[in-house]
MIZADREN-964023 format. One record per residue (C-alpha): residue number from 0; x, y, z. Coordinates in Angstrom, 2 decimals, padded with zeros to 5 digits. Each point is the difference from the previous one (the first is absolute). Layout:
BEGIN
<node><nr>NUM</nr><x>X</x><y>Y</y><z>Z</z></node>
...
# end
This chain:
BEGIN
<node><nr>0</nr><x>008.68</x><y>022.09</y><z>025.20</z></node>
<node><nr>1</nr><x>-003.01</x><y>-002.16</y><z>-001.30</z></node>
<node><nr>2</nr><x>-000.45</x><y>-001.93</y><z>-003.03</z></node>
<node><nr>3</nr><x>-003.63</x><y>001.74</y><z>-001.06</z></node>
<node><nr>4</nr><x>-000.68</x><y>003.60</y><z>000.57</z></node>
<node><nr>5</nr><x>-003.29</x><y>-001.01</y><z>002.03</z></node>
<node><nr>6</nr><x>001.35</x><y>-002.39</y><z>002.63</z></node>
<node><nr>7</nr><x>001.35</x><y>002.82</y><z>002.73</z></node>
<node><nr>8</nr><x>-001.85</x><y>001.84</y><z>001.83</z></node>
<node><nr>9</nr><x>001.49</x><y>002.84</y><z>001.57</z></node>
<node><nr>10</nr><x>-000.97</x><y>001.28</y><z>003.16</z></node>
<node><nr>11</nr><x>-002.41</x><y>002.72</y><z>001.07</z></node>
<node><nr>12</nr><x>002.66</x><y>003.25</y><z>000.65</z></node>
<node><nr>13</nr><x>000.71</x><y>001.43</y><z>002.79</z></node>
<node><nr>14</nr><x>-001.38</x><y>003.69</y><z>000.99</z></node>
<node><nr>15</nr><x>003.57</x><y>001.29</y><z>-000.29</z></node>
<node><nr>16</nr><x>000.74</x><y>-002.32</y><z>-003.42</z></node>
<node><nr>17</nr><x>-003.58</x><y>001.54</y><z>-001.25</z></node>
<node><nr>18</nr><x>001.17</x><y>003.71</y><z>000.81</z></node>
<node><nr>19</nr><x>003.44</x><y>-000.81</y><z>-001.50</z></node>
<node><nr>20</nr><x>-001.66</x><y>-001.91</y><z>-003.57</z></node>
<node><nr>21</nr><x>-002.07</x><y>003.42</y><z>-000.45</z></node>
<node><nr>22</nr><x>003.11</x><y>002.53</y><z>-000.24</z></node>
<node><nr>23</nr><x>001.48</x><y>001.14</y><z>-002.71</z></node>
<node><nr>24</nr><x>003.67</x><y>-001.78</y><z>-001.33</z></node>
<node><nr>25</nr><x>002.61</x><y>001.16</y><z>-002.42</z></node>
<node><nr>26</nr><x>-001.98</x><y>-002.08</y><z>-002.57</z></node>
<node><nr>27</nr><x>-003.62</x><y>000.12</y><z>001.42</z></node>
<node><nr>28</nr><x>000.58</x><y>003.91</y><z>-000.13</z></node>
<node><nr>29</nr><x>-004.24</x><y>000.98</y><z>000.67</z></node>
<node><nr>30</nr><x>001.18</x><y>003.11</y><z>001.59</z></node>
<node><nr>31</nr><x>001.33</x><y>001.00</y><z>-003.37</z></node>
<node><nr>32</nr><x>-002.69</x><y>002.96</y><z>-001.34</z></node>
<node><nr>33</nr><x>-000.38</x><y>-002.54</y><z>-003.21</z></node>
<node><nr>34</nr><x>-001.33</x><y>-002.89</y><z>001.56</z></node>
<node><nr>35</nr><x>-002.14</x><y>002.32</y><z>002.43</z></node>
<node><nr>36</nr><x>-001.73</x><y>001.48</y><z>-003.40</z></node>
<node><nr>37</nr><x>-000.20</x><y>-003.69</y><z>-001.33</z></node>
<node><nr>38</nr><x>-001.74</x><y>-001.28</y><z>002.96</z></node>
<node><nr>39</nr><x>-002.03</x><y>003.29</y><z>000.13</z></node>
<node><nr>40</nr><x>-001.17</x><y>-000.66</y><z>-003.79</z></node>
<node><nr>41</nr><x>-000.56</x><y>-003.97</y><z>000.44</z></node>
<node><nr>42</nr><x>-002.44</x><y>000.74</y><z>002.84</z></node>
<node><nr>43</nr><x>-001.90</x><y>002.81</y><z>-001.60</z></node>
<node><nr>44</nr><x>-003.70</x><y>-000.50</y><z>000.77</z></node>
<node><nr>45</nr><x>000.98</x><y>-002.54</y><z>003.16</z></node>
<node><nr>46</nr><x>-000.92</x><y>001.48</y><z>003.67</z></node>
<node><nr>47</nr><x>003.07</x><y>-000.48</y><z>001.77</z></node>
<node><nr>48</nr><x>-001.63</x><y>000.87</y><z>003.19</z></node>
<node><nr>49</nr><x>-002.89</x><y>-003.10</y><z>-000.59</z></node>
<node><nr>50</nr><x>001.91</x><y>-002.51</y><z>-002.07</z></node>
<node><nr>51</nr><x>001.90</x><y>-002.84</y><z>001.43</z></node>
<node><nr>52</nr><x>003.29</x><y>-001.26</y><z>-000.71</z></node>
<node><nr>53</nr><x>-001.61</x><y>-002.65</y><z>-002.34</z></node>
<node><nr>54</nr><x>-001.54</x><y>002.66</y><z>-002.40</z></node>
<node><nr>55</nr><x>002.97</x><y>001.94</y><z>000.34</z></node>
<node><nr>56</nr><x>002.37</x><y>-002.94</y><z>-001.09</z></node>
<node><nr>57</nr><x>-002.01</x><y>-000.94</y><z>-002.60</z></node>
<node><nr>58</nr><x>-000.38</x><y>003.49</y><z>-001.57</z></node>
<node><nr>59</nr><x>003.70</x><y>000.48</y><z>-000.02</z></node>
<node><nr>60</nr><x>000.44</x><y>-003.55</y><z>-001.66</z></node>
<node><nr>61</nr><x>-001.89</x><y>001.29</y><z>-003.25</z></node>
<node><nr>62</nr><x>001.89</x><y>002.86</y><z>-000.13</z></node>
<node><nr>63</nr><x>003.39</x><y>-001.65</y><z>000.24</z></node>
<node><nr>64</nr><x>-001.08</x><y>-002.70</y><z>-002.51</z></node>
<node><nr>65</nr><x>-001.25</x><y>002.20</y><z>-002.21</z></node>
<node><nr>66</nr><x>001.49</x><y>003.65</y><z>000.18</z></node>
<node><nr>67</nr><x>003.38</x><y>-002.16</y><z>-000.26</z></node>
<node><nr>68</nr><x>000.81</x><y>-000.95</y><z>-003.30</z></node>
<node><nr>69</nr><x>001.25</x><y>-003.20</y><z>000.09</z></node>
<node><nr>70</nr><x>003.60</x><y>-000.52</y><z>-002.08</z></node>
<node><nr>71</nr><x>002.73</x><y>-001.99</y><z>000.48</z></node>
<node><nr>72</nr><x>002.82</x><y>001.77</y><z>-002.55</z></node>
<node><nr>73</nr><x>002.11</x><y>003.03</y><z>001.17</z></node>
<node><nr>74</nr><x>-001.17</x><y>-000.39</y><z>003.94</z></node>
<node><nr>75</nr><x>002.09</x><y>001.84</y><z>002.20</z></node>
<node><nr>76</nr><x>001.32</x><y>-001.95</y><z>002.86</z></node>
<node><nr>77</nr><x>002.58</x><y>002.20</y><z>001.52</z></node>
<node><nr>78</nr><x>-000.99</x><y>001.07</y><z>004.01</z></node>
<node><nr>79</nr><x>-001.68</x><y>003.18</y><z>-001.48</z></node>
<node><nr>80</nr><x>-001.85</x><y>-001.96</y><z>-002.96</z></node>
<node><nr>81</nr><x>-002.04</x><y>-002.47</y><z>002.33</z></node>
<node><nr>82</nr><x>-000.99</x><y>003.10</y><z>002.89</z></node>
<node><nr>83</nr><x>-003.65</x><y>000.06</y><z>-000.05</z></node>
<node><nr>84</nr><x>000.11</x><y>003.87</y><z>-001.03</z></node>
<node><nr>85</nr><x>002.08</x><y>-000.59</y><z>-003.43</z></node>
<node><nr>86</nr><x>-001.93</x><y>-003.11</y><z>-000.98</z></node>
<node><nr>87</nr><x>-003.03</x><y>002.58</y><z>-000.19</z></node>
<node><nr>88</nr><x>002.20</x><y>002.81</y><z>-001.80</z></node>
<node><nr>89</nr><x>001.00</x><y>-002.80</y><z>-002.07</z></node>
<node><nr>90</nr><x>-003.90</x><y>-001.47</y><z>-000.86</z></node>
<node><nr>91</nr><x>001.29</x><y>-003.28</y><z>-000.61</z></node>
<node><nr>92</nr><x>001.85</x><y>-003.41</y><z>001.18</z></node>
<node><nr>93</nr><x>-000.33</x><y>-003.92</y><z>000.68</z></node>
<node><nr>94</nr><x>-000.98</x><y>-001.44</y><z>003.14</z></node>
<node><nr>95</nr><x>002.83</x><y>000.89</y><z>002.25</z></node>
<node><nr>96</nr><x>-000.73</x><y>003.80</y><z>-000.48</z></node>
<node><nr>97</nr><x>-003.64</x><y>-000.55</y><z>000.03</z></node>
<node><nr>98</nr><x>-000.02</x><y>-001.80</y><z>003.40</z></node>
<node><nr>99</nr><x>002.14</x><y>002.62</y><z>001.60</z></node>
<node><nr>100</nr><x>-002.57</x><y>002.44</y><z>-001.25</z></node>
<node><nr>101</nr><x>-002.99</x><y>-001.82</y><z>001.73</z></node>
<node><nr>102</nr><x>001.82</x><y>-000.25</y><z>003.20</z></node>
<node><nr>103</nr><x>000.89</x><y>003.29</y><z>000.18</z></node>
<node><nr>104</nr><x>-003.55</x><y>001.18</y><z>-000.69</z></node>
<node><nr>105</nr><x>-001.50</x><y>-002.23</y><z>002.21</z></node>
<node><nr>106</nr><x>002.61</x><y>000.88</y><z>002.91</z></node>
<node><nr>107</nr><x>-001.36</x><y>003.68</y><z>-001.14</z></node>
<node><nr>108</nr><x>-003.16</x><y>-000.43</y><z>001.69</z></node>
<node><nr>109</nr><x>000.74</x><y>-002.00</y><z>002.79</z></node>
<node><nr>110</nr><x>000.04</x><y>-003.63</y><z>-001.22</z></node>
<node><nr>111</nr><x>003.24</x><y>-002.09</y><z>001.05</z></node>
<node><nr>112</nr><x>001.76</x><y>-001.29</y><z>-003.55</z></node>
<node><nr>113</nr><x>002.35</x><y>-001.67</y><z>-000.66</z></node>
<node><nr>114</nr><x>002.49</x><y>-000.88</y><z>-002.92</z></node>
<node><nr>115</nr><x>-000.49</x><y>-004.13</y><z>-001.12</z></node>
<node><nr>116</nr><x>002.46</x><y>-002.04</y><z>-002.53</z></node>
<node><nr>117</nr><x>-000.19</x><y>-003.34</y><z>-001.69</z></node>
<node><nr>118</nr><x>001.24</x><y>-002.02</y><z>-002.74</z></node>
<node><nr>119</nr><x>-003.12</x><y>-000.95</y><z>-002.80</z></node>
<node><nr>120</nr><x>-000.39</x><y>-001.14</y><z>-003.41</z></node>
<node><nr>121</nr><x>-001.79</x><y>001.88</y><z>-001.94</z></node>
<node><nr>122</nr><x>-001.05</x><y>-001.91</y><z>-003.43</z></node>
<node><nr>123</nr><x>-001.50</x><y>003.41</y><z>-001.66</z></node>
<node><nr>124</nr><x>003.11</x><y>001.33</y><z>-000.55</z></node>
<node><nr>125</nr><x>000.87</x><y>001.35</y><z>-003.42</z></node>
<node><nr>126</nr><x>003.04</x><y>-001.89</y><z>-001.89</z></node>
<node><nr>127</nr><x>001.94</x><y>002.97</y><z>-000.19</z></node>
<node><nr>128</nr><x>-000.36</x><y>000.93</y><z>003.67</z></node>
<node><nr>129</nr><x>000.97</x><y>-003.93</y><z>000.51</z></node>
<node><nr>130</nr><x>003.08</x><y>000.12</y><z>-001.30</z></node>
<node><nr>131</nr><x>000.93</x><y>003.36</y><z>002.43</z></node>
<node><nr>132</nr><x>-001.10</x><y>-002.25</y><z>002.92</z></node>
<node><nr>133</nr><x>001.34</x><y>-003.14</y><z>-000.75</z></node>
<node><nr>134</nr><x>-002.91</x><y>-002.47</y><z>-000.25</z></node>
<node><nr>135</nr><x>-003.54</x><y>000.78</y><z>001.66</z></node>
<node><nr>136</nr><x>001.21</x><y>-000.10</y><z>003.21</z></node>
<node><nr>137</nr><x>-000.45</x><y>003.90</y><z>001.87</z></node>
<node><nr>138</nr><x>001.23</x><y>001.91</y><z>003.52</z></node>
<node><nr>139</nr><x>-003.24</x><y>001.41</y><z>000.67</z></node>
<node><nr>140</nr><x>-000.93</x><y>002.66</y><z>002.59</z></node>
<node><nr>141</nr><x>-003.32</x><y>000.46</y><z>001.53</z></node>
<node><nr>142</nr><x>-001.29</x><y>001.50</y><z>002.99</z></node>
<node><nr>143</nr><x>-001.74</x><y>-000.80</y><z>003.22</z></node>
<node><nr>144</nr><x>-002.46</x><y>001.96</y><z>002.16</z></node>
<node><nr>145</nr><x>-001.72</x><y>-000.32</y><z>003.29</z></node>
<node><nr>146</nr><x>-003.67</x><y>000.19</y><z>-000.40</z></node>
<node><nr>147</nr><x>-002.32</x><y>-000.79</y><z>002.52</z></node>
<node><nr>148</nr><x>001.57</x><y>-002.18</y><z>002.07</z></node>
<node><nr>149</nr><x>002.02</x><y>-002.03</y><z>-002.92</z></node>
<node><nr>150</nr><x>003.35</x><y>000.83</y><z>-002.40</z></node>
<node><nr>151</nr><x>-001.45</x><y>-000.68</y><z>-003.38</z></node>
<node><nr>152</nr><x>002.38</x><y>000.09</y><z>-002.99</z></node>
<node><nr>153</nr><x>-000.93</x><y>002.24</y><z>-002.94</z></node>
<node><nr>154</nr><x>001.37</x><y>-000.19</y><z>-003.55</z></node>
<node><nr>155</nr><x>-001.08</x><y>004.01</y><z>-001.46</z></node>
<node><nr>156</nr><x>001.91</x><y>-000.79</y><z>-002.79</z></node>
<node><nr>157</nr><x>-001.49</x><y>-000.89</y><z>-003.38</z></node>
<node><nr>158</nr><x>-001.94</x><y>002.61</y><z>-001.27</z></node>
<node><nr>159</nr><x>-003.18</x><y>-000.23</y><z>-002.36</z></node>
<node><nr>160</nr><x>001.66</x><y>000.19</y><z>-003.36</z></node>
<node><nr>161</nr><x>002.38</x><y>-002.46</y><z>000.51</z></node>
<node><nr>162</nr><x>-001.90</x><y>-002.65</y><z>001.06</z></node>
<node><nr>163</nr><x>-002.56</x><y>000.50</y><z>-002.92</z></node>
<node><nr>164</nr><x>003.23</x><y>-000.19</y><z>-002.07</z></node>
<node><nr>165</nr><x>001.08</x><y>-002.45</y><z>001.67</z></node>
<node><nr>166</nr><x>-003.67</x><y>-002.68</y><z>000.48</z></node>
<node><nr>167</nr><x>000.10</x><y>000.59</y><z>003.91</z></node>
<node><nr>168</nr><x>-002.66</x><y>001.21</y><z>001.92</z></node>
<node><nr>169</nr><x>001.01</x><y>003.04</y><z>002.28</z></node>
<node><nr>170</nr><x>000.47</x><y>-000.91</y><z>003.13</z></node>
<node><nr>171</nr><x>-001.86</x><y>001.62</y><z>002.59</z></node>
<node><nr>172</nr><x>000.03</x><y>000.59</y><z>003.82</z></node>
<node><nr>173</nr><x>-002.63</x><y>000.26</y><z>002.41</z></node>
<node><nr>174</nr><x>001.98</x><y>000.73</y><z>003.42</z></node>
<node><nr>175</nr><x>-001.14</x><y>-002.86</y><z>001.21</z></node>
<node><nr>176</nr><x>002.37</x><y>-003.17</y><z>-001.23</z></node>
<node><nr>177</nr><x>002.94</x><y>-000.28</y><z>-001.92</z></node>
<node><nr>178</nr><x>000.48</x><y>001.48</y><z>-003.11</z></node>
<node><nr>179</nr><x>002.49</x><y>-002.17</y><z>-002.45</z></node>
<node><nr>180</nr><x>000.16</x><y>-000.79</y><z>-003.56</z></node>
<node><nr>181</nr><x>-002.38</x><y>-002.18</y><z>-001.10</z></node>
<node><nr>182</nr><x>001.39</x><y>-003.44</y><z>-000.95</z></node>
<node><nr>183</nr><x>-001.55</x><y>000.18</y><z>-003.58</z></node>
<node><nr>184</nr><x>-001.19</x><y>002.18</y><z>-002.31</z></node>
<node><nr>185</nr><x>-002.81</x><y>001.16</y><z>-001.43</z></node>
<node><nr>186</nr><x>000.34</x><y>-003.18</y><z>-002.85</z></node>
<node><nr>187</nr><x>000.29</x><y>-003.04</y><z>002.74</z></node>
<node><nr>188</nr><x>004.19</x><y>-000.29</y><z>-000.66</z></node>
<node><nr>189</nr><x>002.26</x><y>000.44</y><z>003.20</z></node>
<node><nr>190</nr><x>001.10</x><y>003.75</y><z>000.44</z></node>
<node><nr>191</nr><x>002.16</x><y>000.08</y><z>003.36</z></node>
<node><nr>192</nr><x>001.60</x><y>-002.17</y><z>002.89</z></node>
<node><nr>193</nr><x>001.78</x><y>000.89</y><z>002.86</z></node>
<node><nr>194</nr><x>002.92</x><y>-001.89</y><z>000.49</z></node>
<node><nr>195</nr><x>001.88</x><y>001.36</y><z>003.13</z></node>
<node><nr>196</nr><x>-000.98</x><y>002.84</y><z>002.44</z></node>
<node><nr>197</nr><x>002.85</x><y>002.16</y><z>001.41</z></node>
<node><nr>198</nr><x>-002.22</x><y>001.88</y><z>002.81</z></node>
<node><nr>199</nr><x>-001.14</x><y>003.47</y><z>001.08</z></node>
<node><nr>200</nr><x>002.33</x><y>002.80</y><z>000.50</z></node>
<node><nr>201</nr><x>-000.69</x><y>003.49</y><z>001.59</z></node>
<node><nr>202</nr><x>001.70</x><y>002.09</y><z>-002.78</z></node>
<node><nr>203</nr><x>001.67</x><y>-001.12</y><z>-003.36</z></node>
<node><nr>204</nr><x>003.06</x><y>-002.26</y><z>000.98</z></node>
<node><nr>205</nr><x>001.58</x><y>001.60</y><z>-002.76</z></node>
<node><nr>206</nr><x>003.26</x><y>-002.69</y><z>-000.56</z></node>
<node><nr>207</nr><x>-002.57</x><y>-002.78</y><z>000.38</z></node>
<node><nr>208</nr><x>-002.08</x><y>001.04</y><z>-002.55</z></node>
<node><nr>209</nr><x>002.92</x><y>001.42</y><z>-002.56</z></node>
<node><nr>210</nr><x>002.06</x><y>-003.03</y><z>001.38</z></node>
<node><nr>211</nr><x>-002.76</x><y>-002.72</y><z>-001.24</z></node>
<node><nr>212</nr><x>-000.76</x><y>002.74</y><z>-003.72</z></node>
<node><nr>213</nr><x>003.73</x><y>-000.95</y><z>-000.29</z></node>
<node><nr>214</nr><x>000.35</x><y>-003.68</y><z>000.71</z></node>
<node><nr>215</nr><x>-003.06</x><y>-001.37</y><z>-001.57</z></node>
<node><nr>216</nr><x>-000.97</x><y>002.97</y><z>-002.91</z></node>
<node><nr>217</nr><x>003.73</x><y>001.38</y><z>-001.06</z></node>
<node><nr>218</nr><x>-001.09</x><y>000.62</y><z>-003.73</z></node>
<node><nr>219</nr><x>-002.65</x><y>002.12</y><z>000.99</z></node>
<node><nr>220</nr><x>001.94</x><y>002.85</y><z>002.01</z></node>
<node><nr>221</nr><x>001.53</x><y>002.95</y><z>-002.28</z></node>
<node><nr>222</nr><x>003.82</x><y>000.17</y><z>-000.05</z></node>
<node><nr>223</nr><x>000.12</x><y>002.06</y><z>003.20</z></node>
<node><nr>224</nr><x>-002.10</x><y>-002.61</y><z>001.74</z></node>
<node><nr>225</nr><x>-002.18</x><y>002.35</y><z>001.60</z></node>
<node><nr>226</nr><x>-003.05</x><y>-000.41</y><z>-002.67</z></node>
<node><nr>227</nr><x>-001.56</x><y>-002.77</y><z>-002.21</z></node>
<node><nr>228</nr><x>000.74</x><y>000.25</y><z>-003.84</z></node>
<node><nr>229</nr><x>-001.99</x><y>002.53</y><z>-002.14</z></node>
<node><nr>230</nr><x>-001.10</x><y>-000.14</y><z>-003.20</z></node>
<node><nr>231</nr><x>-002.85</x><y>-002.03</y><z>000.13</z></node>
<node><nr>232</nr><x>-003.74</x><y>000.32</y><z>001.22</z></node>
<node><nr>233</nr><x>-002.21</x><y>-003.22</y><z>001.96</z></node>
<node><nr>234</nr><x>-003.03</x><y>001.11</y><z>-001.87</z></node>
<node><nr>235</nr><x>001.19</x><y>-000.08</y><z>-003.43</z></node>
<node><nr>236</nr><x>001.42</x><y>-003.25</y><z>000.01</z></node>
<node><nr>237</nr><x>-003.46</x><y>-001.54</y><z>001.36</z></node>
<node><nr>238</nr><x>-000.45</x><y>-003.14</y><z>-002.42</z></node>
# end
């Protein structure tokens, strides 16, 4: 475990890990007929014969980001709520849905992903979100992919609305270097820090991630624990 999530730098895979971090999981399901027909409409218009993983990575980004509403109220997080096929039946969810998502769709057309978590503080929160969480600090999932040569970590989270509601400027991703929230928004004032980085993993560790929702965020889980609170939306309680 590091202190920062930019001081480790894994190692290039294997040609066994990179056939293994291309198949499809119980969570990263992209041999589910859903996430075939979301990949299928995100690449519309792209040669998948010419293009290279870059292009391909990038066009899936924007489609995640963007074709995923962003909301952090009523998220499923039970096994079948964060598979990569019911997050798209769904249309919605917070990062840890939204990274599975990516990965899957990147695994989809051959480029290894993985699953990334840290610990960050996110200073844009909304009061009312704050005091479901705790404070500002947040278990944040991400993902990583291997693009020419280098894992690059890739936040497809946020999408447009939200950060015009919110000051920040989307955050974009060129396939080419890492791709993490920006550090302040759009008005100068600090927006996010990453506090502690918990790793890569091939597939959802599903206790880890529930185990950490439970520990650090309990007030936001619903009574059965296996979803956050509902009731609420992100966007309308933008200051």
């Amino acid at each position: 475990m590091t202190d920062t999530l930019t001081e480790a730098v894994p190692a290039p895979p294997t040609a066994k890990e990179l056939d293994r971090l291309t198949a499809a999981t119980d969570f990263l399901d992209h041999d589910h007929e859903t996430v075939r027909a979301f990949v299928d409409k995100a690449l519309q218009g792209v040669d998948r014969a010419t293009a290279t993983p870059v292009e391909l990575a990038v066009a899936l980004y924007y489609a995640v980001r963007d074709g995923i509403h962003y909301e952090v109220y009523g998220a499923d997080l039970s096994p079948q709520g964060l598979k990569a096929s019911s997050i798209i039946t769904g249309g919605k969810g917070f990062c840890l849905h939204k990274s599975v998502l990516y990965a899957a769709a990147c695994r989809s057309v051959g480029i290894p992903a993985r699953l990334h978590y840290s610990d960050v503080r996110n200073h844009l929160a909304s009061d009312r979100l704050r005091s479901y969480i705790g404070g500002d600090v947040f278990f944040h999932g991400l993902a990583t992919v291997y693009l020419d040569g280098q894992w690059l970590k890739v936040t497809p989270v946020f999408n447009k609305l939200l950060c015009r509601l919110y000051g920040m400027t989307p955050l974009e991703f060129d396939g080419r270097s890492d791709s993490l929230y920006h550090p302040f928004d759009a008005q100068g004032r600090q927006s996010m820090e990453f506090l502690t980085d918990h790793g890569d993993f091939d597939d959802v560790p599903y206790e880890f991630v529930m185990g950490n929702m439970r520990r650090k965020h309990p007030k936001f889980l619903d009574a059965e624990g296996t979803g956050t609170v509902s009731g609420g939306s992100l966007a309308d309680e933008a200051s």
